[in-house]
N, C-alpha and C positions, 0 to 999 in steps of 0.2 A: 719300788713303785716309780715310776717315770712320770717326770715333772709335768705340769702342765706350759709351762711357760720356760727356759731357760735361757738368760743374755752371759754370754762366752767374749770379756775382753771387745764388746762392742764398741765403734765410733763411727759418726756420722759427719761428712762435711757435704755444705751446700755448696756446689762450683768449687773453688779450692779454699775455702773456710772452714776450719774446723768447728764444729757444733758440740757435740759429744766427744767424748775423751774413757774408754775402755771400761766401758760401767759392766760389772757383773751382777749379776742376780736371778733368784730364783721363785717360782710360783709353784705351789703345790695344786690338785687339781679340787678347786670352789673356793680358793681362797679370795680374796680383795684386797689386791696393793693398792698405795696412791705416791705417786711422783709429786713431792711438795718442791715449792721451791718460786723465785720471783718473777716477773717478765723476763724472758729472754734468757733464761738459764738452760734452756736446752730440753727439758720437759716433753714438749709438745712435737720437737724434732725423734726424739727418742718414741712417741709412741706412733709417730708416723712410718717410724722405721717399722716397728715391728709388725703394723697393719699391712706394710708391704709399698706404700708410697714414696718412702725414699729407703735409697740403698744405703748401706755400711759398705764405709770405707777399710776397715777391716774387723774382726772377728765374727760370730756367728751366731744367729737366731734358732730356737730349734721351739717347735710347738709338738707338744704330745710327743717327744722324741725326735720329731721327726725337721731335719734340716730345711729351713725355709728362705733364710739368708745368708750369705758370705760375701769376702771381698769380689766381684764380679760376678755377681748371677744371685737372683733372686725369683722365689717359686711370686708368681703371680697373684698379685692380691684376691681375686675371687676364685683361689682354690684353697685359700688359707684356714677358711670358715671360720672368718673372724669379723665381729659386726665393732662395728664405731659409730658412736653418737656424736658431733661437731657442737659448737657451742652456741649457732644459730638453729639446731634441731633439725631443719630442712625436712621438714615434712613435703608433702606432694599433695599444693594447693588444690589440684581438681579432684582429690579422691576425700571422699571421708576415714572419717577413725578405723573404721572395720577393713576398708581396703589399704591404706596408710600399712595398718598390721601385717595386714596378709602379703605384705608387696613380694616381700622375701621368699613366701612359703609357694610356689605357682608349683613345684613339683610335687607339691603332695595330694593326695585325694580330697574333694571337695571337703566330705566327714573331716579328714583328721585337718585341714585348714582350719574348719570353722570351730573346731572344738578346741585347738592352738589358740587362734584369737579369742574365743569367751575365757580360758583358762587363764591369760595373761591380764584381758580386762579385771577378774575376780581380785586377781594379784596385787594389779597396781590401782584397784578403784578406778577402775571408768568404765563399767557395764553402760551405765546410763549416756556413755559421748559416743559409742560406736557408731552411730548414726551420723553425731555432728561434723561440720565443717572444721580445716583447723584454724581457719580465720576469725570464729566463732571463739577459744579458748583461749584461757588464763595461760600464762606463763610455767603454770605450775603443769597447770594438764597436758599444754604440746612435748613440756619433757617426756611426764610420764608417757606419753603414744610412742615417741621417738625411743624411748626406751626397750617400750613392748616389741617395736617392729625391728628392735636390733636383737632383741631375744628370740621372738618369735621361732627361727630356726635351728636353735640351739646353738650358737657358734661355740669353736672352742676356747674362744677368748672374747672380750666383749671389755672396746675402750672408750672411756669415757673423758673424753675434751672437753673442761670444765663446763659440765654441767648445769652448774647451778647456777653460775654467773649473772644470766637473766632475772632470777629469784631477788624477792625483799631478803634480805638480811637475815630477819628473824625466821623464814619459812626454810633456810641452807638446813640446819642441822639437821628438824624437823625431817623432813623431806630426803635427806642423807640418808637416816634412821631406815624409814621407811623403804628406801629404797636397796639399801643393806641388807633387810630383811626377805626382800622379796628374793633376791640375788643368790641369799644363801638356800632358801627354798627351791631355787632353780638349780642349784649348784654348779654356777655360773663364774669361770674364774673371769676376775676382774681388775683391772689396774685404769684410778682413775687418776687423771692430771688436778692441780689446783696449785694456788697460791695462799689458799685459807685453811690453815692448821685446823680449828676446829672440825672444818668439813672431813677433815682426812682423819680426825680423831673418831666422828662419829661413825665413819664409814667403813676405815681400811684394819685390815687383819698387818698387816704393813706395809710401814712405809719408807719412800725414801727421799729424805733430802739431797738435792741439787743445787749447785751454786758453780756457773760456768761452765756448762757440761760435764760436770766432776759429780758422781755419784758421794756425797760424802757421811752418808750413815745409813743402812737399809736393816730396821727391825720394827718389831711391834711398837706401838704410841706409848706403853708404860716405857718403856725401856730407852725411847726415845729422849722422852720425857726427865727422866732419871739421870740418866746416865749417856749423854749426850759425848758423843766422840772425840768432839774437837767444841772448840771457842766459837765457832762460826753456827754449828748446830744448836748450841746450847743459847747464843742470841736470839736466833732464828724464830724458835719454839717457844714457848712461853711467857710470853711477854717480862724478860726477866734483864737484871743490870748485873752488873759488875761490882764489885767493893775491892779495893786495893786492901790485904789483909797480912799478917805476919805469922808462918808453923811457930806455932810454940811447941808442941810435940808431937808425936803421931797422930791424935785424936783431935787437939784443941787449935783452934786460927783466933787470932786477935784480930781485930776491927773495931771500926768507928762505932759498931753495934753493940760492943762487946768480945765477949770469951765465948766464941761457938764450937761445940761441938759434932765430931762425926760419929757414926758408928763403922765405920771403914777405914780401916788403916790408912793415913797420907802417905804418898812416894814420895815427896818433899821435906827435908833435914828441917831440923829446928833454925830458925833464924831467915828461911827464904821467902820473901816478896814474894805474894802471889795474888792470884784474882779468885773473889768466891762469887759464884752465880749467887742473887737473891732474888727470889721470885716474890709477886704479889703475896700470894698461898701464905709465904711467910713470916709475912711481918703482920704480926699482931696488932689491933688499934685495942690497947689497954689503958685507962682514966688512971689507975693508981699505979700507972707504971711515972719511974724516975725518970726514965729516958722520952725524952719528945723531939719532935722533927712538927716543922711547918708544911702543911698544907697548902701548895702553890698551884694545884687544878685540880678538877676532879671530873667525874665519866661516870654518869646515871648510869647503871646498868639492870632497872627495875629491884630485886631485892638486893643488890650489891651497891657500892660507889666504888670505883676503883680509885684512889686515890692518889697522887704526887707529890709526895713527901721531900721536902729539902732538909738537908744534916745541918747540923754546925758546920762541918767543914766545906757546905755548898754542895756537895755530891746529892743526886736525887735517887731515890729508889720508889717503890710501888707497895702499894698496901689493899687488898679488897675488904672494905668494910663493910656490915650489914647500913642498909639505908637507912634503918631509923638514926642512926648515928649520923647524920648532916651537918657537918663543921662547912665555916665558910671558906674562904679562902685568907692566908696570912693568920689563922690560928695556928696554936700550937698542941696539938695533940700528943697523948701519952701513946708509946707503941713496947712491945718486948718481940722479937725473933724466937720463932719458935721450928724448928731442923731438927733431925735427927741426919742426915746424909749430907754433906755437903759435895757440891761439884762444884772442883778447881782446878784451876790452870797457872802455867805458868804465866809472869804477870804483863808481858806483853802480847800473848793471844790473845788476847781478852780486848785487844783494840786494834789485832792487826785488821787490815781492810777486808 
């Protein structure tokens, strides 16, 4: 079966700057990537590439099999049938919702236009704004129109330039979901841009981290999540620290925590320095536990508190606690680590830059 998306040893420089640097990867067809990664990481240069607005400096784009970029020549962006959504939406202030939609569709019969745009309004909830202005609507809704009018024709790719960006906070994931849904009912492959892990959690079938135009991990969120590539992914993702720890033997690392265990064999000898990710997830807030750490901030998170815990030996790690549990700040709460997997590295990844 022939990919719907495939990047070949890709890289992009703007004028003579390198941007991207030989990223490979692949899209099957209705999938949903998202490109995570910081400002300026190359992201947004990568999906401008493959919309057709900027060239690769060498290897090759191929859409539905078929070659659409190389070093010197590029098929033109409106034979790609590829829609993009920008992060200002850019709707087309003198048309309403209903024509907004249909911008795209002028080739097709009146019928199959107007039954396109009611099918898509049904999709994303907005039967009732077809009418309206887009100066008229919430942040939430001009997405959703921009969305519809980039679907509408069916492209076979459809990129999404942080989206959400405009969004309250609390409406990202929401709104992700939603919009995830609609996309796979469309079956619509998709690769969106962000810098907010959650959004790419709720949304992407995969994903990939980028840090300097270096493609540096491209798989599903569990696996992202888990079993993170390198030192660099594994900060990135999870809101998670580092513990300086010592192999005791294949299974067991010593730390300031204690005696943690994996269920995966270590590659590291008994006796080697190394670093164990600890995520929030796993440090316990237990009252009859022996081991305590200070309380030095904390982050409402409605039924959570994320916590900031300081050790004994000043190192801080992360804890989410249910909120009825409100410690102030400079207690000392009981905690236990609770793991079955450990992810580690050796022990200066874990700080290199």
């Amino acid at each position: 079966m022939t990919n719907a998306l495939e990047l070949k040893k890709v890289s992009v420089a703007l004028e003579t700057t390198p941007i991207v640097h030989q990223i490979d990867l692949t899209l099957k067809q209705g999938d949903i990537a998202c490109l995570l990664g910081p400002s300026g990481c190359g992201k947004t240069t990568l999906l401008r590439a493959i919309a057709g607005f900027e060239p690769v400096s060498s290897g090759q784009i191929l859409i539905s099999g078929e070659k659409v970029s190389q070093a010197g020549w590029q098929l033109p962006v409106e034979k790609r049938h590829v829609g993009m959504v920008f992060q200002d939406y850019a709707l087309f202030p003198h048309m309403n919702v209903r024509d907004n939609i249909a911008f795209g569709l002028r080739a097709f019969k009146s019928a199959q236009r107007q039954r396109r745009v009611e099918e898509l309004a049904v999709m994303l909830r907005i039967t009732e704004l077809l009418d309206a202005w887009p100066h008229r609507l919430s942040g939430g809704q001009q997405q959703r129109v921009a969305i519809a009018r980039a679907m509408a024709p069916k492209p076979r790719i459809l990129l999404l330039d942080e989206p959400f960006a405009s969004l309250d906070v609390e409406l990202r994931e929401e709104i992700a979901r939603e919009i995830r849904t609609v996309l796979k009912s469309d079956g619509i492959t998709t690769i969106l841009v962000s810098h907010n892990q959650f959004e790419a959690f709720a949304m992407a079938d995969e994903i990939g981290v980028m840090r300097a135009g270096v493609l540096q991990q491209w798989s599903p969120a569990f696996e992202l999540y888990h079993e993170p590539a390198n030192a660099y992914v594994a900060d990135f993702v999870g809101e998670g620290v580092f513990l300086p720890g010592t192999v005791v033997d294949a299974l067991h690392v010593q730390t300031e925590l204690g005696l943690l265990g994996t269920d995966q064999v270590l590659s590291f000898s008994a006796g080697t320095r190394i670093s164990v990710l600890i995520r929030p997830d796993d440090v316990i807030h237990d009252d009859d536990s022996a081991a305590t750490a200070k309380v030095v901030d904390k982050a409402f998170r409605g039924s959570q508190f994320l916590y900031t815990l300081e050790l004994e030996s000043g190192a801080r790690i992360l804890s989410l606690v249910p909120s009825h549990h409100a410690h102030g700040k400079h207690t000392q709460i009981g905690i236990k680590v609770e793991m079955d997997h450990l992810v580690v590295f050796p022990l200066d990844a874990s700080t290199a830059g």
